[in-house]
C-alpha positions in Angstrom: 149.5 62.0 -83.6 148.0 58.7 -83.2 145.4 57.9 -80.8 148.0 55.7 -79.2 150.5 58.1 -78.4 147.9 61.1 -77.5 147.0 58.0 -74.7 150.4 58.3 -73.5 151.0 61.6 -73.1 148.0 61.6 -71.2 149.1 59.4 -68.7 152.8 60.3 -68.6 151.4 63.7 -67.7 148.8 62.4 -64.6 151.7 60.6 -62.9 153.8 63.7 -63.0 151.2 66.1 -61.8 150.4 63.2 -59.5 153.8 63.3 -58.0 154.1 66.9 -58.0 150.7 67.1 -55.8 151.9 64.2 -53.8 155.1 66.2 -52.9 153.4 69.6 -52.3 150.6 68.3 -50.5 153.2 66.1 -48.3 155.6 69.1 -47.4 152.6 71.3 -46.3 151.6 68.3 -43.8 155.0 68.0 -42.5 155.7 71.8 -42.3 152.1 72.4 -40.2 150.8 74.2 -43.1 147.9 71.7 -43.2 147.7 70.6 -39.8 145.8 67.5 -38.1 142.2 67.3 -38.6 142.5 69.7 -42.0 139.7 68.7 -44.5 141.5 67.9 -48.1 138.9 68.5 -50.2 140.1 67.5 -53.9 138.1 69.5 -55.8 139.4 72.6 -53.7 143.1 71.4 -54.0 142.7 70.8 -57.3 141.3 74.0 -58.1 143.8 75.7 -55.9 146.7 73.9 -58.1 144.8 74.3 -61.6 144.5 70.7 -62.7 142.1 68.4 -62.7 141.0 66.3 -60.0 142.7 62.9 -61.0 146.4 63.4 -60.2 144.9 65.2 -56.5 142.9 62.0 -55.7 146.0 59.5 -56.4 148.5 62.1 -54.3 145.9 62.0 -51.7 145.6 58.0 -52.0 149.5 57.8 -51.4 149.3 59.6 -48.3 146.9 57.9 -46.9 149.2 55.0 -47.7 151.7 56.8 -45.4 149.7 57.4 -42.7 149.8 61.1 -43.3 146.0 61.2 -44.2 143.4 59.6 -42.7 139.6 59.1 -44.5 137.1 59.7 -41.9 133.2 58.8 -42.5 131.3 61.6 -43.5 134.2 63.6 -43.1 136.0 62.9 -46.4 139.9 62.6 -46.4 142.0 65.0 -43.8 145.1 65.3 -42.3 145.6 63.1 -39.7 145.8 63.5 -36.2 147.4 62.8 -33.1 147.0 59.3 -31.8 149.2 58.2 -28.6 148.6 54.2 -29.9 149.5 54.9 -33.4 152.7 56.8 -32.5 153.6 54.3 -30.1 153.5 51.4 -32.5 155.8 54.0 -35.1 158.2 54.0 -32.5 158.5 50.2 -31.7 159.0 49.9 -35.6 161.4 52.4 -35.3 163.0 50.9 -32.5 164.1 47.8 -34.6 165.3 49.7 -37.8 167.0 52.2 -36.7 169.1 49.4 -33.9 170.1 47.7 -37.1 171.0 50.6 -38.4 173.1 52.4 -36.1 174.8 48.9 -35.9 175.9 49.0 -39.4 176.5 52.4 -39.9 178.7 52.8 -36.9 182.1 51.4 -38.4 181.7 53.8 -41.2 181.8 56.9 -38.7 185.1 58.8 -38.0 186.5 61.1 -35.5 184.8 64.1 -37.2 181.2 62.4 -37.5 181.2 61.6 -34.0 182.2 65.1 -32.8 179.1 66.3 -35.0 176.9 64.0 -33.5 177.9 65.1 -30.1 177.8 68.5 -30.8 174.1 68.0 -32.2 173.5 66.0 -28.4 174.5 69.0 -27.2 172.3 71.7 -28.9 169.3 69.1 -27.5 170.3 69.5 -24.0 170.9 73.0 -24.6 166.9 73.2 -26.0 165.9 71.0 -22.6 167.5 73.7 -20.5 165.7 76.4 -22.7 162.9 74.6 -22.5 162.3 74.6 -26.2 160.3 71.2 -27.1 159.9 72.4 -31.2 164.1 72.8 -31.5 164.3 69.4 -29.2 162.7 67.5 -31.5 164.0 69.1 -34.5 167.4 68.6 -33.2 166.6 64.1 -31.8 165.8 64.2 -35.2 169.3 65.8 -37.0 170.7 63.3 -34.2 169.5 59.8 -35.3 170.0 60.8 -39.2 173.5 62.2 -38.1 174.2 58.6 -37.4 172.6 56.2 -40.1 173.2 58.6 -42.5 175.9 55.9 -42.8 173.9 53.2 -43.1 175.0 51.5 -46.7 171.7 49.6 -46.7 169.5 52.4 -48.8 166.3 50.2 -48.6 166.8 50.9 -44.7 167.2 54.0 -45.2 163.9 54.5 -46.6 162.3 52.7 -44.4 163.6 55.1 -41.7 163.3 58.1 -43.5 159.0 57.0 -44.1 159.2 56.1 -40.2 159.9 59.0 -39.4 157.7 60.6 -41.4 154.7 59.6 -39.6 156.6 60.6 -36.3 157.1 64.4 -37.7 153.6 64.4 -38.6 152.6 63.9 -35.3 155.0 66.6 -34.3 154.2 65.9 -30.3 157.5 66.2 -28.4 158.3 63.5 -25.8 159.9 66.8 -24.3 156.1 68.1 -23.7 154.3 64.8 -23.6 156.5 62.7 -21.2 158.6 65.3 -20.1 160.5 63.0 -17.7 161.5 61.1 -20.5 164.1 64.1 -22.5 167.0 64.4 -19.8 167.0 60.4 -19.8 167.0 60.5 -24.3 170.0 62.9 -24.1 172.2 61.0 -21.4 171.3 57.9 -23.7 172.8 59.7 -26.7 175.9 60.3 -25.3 176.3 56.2 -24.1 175.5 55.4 -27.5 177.9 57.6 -29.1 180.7 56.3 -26.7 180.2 52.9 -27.8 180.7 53.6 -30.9 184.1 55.5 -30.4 185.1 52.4 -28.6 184.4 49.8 -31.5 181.9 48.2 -29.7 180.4 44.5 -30.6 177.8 45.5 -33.0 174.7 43.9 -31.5 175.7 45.5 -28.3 175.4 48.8 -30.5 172.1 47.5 -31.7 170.7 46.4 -28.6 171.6 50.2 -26.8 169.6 51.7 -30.1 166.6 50.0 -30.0 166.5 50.3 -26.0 166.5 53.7 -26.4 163.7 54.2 -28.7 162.0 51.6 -26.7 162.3 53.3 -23.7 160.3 56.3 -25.5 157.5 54.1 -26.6 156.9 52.8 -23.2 156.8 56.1 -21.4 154.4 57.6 -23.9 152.1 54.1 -23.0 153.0 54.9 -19.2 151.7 58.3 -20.1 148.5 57.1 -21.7 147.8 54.7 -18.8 145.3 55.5 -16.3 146.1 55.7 -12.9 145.1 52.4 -10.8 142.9 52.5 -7.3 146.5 52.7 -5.2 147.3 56.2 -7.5 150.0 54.3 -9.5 150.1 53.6 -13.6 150.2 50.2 -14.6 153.8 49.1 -15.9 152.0 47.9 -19.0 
Protein backbone atom coordinates (compact mmCIF):
# COMPACT_ATOMS: atom_id res chain seq x y z
CA UNK A 1 0.00 0.00 0.00
CA UNK A 2 1.45 3.29 -0.89
CA UNK A 3 2.15 5.94 1.46
CA UNK A 4 -0.55 7.82 -0.36
CA UNK A 5 -3.35 5.71 0.13
CA UNK A 6 -2.28 4.49 3.88
CA UNK A 7 -2.77 8.74 4.21
CA UNK A 8 -6.24 8.24 3.16
CA UNK A 9 -7.43 5.63 5.02
CA UNK A 10 -6.19 7.53 7.84
CA UNK A 11 -8.29 10.29 7.36
CA UNK A 12 -11.36 8.66 5.87
CA UNK A 13 -11.29 6.82 9.23
CA UNK A 14 -10.89 10.28 11.62
CA UNK A 15 -13.91 11.85 9.96
CA UNK A 16 -16.01 8.72 10.59
CA UNK A 17 -14.97 8.21 14.17
CA UNK A 18 -15.36 11.96 14.25
CA UNK A 19 -18.92 11.84 13.24
CA UNK A 20 -19.66 8.93 15.23
CA UNK A 21 -18.40 10.82 18.49
CA UNK A 22 -20.05 13.96 17.28
CA UNK A 23 -23.41 11.99 17.23
CA UNK A 24 -23.00 10.06 20.56
CA UNK A 25 -21.66 12.84 22.42
CA UNK A 26 -24.73 15.12 20.87
CA UNK A 27 -27.53 12.52 21.87
CA UNK A 28 -26.23 12.21 25.45
CA UNK A 29 -26.49 16.22 25.72
CA UNK A 30 -29.83 16.27 24.41
CA UNK A 31 -31.10 13.19 26.36
CA UNK A 32 -29.67 14.82 30.00
CA UNK A 33 -27.13 12.10 30.05
CA UNK A 34 -24.44 14.91 30.16
CA UNK A 35 -26.18 17.64 31.59
CA UNK A 36 -25.19 21.56 31.77
CA UNK A 37 -22.03 22.43 33.37
CA UNK A 38 -20.64 18.59 32.67
CA UNK A 39 -16.75 18.77 32.20
CA UNK A 40 -15.89 16.92 28.67
CA UNK A 41 -12.69 15.97 29.13
CA UNK A 42 -11.28 14.42 25.72
CA UNK A 43 -8.82 12.32 26.93
CA UNK A 44 -11.59 10.75 29.31
CA UNK A 45 -14.09 10.54 26.36
CA UNK A 46 -11.71 9.24 24.31
CA UNK A 47 -10.62 6.72 26.51
CA UNK A 48 -14.16 5.87 27.34
CA UNK A 49 -14.89 5.26 23.43
CA UNK A 50 -11.26 3.57 22.69
CA UNK A 51 -9.91 5.89 20.10
CA UNK A 52 -7.67 8.36 19.98
CA UNK A 53 -8.17 11.86 20.97
CA UNK A 54 -8.37 13.44 17.42
CA UNK A 55 -11.84 12.54 16.16
CA UNK A 56 -13.09 13.60 20.21
CA UNK A 57 -11.59 17.01 19.89
CA UNK A 58 -13.22 17.80 16.28
CA UNK A 59 -16.77 16.22 17.65
CA UNK A 60 -16.29 18.48 20.54
CA UNK A 61 -15.32 21.55 18.13
CA UNK A 62 -18.73 20.97 16.18
CA UNK A 63 -20.69 21.26 19.23
CA UNK A 64 -19.41 24.03 20.34
CA UNK A 65 -20.30 25.26 16.95
CA UNK A 66 -23.86 24.43 17.90
CA UNK A 67 -24.05 26.03 20.97
CA UNK A 68 -24.31 22.63 22.72
CA UNK A 69 -20.79 23.10 24.36
CA UNK A 70 -19.35 25.95 25.73
CA UNK A 71 -15.33 26.40 26.51
CA UNK A 72 -14.94 28.00 29.81
CA UNK A 73 -11.41 29.50 31.07
CA UNK A 74 -9.69 27.24 33.22
CA UNK A 75 -12.55 25.08 32.98
CA UNK A 76 -11.84 23.32 29.72
CA UNK A 77 -14.89 22.46 27.37
CA UNK A 78 -18.49 21.40 29.10
CA UNK A 79 -21.82 21.14 28.43
CA UNK A 80 -23.44 24.22 28.40
CA UNK A 81 -25.78 25.75 30.46
CA UNK A 82 -28.80 27.52 31.01
CA UNK A 83 -28.77 31.14 29.89
CA UNK A 84 -32.27 33.20 29.93
CA UNK A 85 -30.37 35.80 27.09
CA UNK A 86 -29.09 33.12 25.00
CA UNK A 87 -32.42 31.24 24.89
CA UNK A 88 -34.24 34.22 24.25
CA UNK A 89 -32.28 35.30 21.22
CA UNK A 90 -32.92 31.22 19.99
CA UNK A 91 -36.34 31.96 20.08
CA UNK A 92 -36.48 35.32 18.26
CA UNK A 93 -34.49 33.27 15.43
CA UNK A 94 -36.96 30.82 15.77
CA UNK A 95 -39.62 33.10 15.62
CA UNK A 96 -38.80 34.09 11.95
CA UNK A 97 -38.10 30.57 10.51
CA UNK A 98 -40.43 28.66 11.77
CA UNK A 99 -43.40 31.88 10.52
CA UNK A 100 -41.98 31.21 7.07
CA UNK A 101 -42.34 27.97 7.54
CA UNK A 102 -45.67 27.22 8.76
CA UNK A 103 -46.64 29.61 5.90
CA UNK A 104 -45.37 27.37 3.33
CA UNK A 105 -46.06 24.20 4.71
CA UNK A 106 -49.64 25.02 5.46
CA UNK A 107 -51.15 24.29 1.88
CA UNK A 108 -49.49 20.96 1.90
CA UNK A 109 -51.55 19.88 5.12
CA UNK A 110 -54.90 17.87 4.84
CA UNK A 111 -57.80 17.05 6.83
CA UNK A 112 -55.87 14.24 8.59
CA UNK A 113 -52.67 16.33 9.41
CA UNK A 114 -54.63 18.93 10.97
CA UNK A 115 -56.62 16.52 13.20
CA UNK A 116 -53.04 15.25 14.34
CA UNK A 117 -51.91 18.42 15.01
CA UNK A 118 -54.94 19.17 17.13
CA UNK A 119 -54.85 16.07 18.86
CA UNK A 120 -51.07 16.73 19.72
CA UNK A 121 -52.62 20.57 21.16
CA UNK A 122 -54.57 18.56 23.08
CA UNK A 123 -52.15 16.08 24.92
CA UNK A 124 -50.31 19.78 25.83
CA UNK A 125 -53.26 21.07 27.53
CA UNK A 126 -53.86 17.82 28.93
CA UNK A 127 -49.95 17.93 30.45
CA UNK A 128 -50.84 21.83 31.67
CA UNK A 129 -53.82 20.41 33.65
CA UNK A 130 -51.41 17.57 34.98
CA UNK A 131 -49.08 19.85 35.53
CA UNK A 132 -46.38 18.00 33.68
CA UNK A 133 -43.79 20.78 32.32
CA UNK A 134 -41.17 17.65 30.89
CA UNK A 135 -44.31 16.06 28.60
CA UNK A 136 -45.37 19.88 27.80
CA UNK A 137 -42.51 20.58 26.24
CA UNK A 138 -41.98 17.39 24.67
CA UNK A 139 -45.27 17.55 23.27
CA UNK A 140 -44.84 22.06 21.85
CA UNK A 141 -42.16 20.38 20.41
CA UNK A 142 -44.06 17.18 18.33
CA UNK A 143 -46.54 20.25 17.71
CA UNK A 144 -44.42 22.78 15.65
CA UNK A 145 -42.58 19.78 13.74
CA UNK A 146 -46.18 18.24 13.22
CA UNK A 147 -46.67 21.28 11.12
CA UNK A 148 -43.38 22.13 9.01
CA UNK A 149 -42.81 18.81 8.68
CA UNK A 150 -44.33 20.04 5.47
CA UNK A 151 -42.18 22.53 4.83
CA UNK A 152 -40.60 21.62 1.00
CA UNK A 153 -37.74 24.01 1.76
CA UNK A 154 -35.19 21.29 3.43
CA UNK A 155 -32.49 23.98 4.04
CA UNK A 156 -35.26 25.43 6.39
CA UNK A 157 -35.81 22.58 7.74
CA UNK A 158 -32.47 22.27 9.06
CA UNK A 159 -32.21 25.35 10.22
CA UNK A 160 -35.26 24.61 12.40
CA UNK A 161 -34.32 21.33 13.32
CA UNK A 162 -30.50 23.07 14.69
CA UNK A 163 -32.76 25.81 16.35
CA UNK A 164 -34.31 23.77 18.17
CA UNK A 165 -31.56 21.97 19.13
CA UNK A 166 -30.18 24.56 21.26
CA UNK A 167 -33.81 25.11 22.75
CA UNK A 168 -33.86 21.19 23.92
CA UNK A 169 -30.57 21.63 25.27
CA UNK A 170 -31.69 24.14 27.49
CA UNK A 171 -34.63 21.82 28.34
CA UNK A 172 -36.33 24.84 30.70
CA UNK A 173 -40.02 24.75 30.13
CA UNK A 174 -41.85 28.04 29.64
CA UNK A 175 -44.46 25.85 31.55
CA UNK A 176 -42.07 26.18 34.85
CA UNK A 177 -40.17 29.30 33.91
CA UNK A 178 -43.14 31.75 32.81
CA UNK A 179 -45.73 29.68 33.82
CA UNK A 180 -48.35 32.36 32.83
CA UNK A 181 -47.15 32.04 29.48
CA UNK A 182 -48.52 27.83 28.71
CA UNK A 183 -52.39 28.33 28.83
CA UNK A 184 -51.85 31.44 26.41
CA UNK A 185 -49.13 28.92 23.80
CA UNK A 186 -52.02 26.32 23.77
CA UNK A 187 -55.03 28.77 22.98
CA UNK A 188 -52.48 30.13 20.32
CA UNK A 189 -52.13 26.70 18.72
CA UNK A 190 -55.49 26.10 18.25
CA UNK A 191 -55.93 29.94 16.33
CA UNK A 192 -53.10 28.94 14.23
CA UNK A 193 -54.45 25.67 13.27
CA UNK A 194 -57.81 27.22 12.39
CA UNK A 195 -56.32 29.48 9.93
CA UNK A 196 -54.93 27.02 8.32
CA UNK A 197 -58.18 24.90 7.87
CA UNK A 198 -59.61 28.02 6.47
CA UNK A 199 -56.87 28.78 3.67
CA UNK A 200 -55.81 31.66 5.10
CA UNK A 201 -53.50 34.53 3.25
CA UNK A 202 -50.16 33.06 3.91
CA UNK A 203 -48.47 36.00 5.56
CA UNK A 204 -51.33 36.25 7.79
CA UNK A 205 -50.24 32.54 8.64
CA UNK A 206 -46.78 33.82 9.00
CA UNK A 207 -47.41 36.70 10.96
CA UNK A 208 -49.73 34.51 13.74
CA UNK A 209 -46.45 32.04 13.80
CA UNK A 210 -43.85 34.26 14.59
CA UNK A 211 -46.24 36.20 17.05
CA UNK A 212 -46.49 33.27 18.88
CA UNK A 213 -43.02 32.44 19.38
CA UNK A 214 -42.46 36.01 19.91
CA UNK A 215 -44.72 36.27 22.58
CA UNK A 216 -42.57 33.45 24.42
CA UNK A 217 -39.40 35.28 24.04
CA UNK A 218 -40.75 38.38 25.54
CA UNK A 219 -42.23 36.73 28.67
CA UNK A 220 -39.09 34.88 29.36
CA UNK A 221 -37.27 38.73 29.16
CA UNK A 222 -40.36 39.96 31.33
CA UNK A 223 -39.28 37.10 33.52
CA UNK A 224 -35.68 38.03 33.60
CA UNK A 225 -36.51 41.69 34.31
CA UNK A 226 -36.18 43.09 37.63
CA UNK A 227 -38.92 44.63 39.28
CA UNK A 228 -38.85 48.65 39.05
CA UNK A 229 -39.24 51.08 42.39
CA UNK A 230 -43.38 51.12 41.81
CA UNK A 231 -43.10 46.83 42.10
CA UNK A 232 -43.77 46.55 38.29
CA UNK A 233 -41.31 44.82 35.45
CA UNK A 234 -40.28 46.97 32.74
CA UNK A 235 -42.15 46.14 29.32
CA UNK A 236 -38.74 45.90 27.81
Amino acid sequence: MSPGTRAKKAKDSNESKAELSYELLRSRILDGTYVPGYRLVVNQLAKEAGISTIPVREAVRRLQSDGLVEVVRNVGARVATFDATQVEHSLQVLARLEGYATAISAPHMGPEDLAASREINEGMFQALEAFDPAAFTALNRDFHFSLYRHCPDRHLGALLESEWARLDHMRRSTFTFVPGRARRSVEEHADLLRLIETGAEAREIERVARDHKIATAEALHGAQTPPGPDGNRSAG
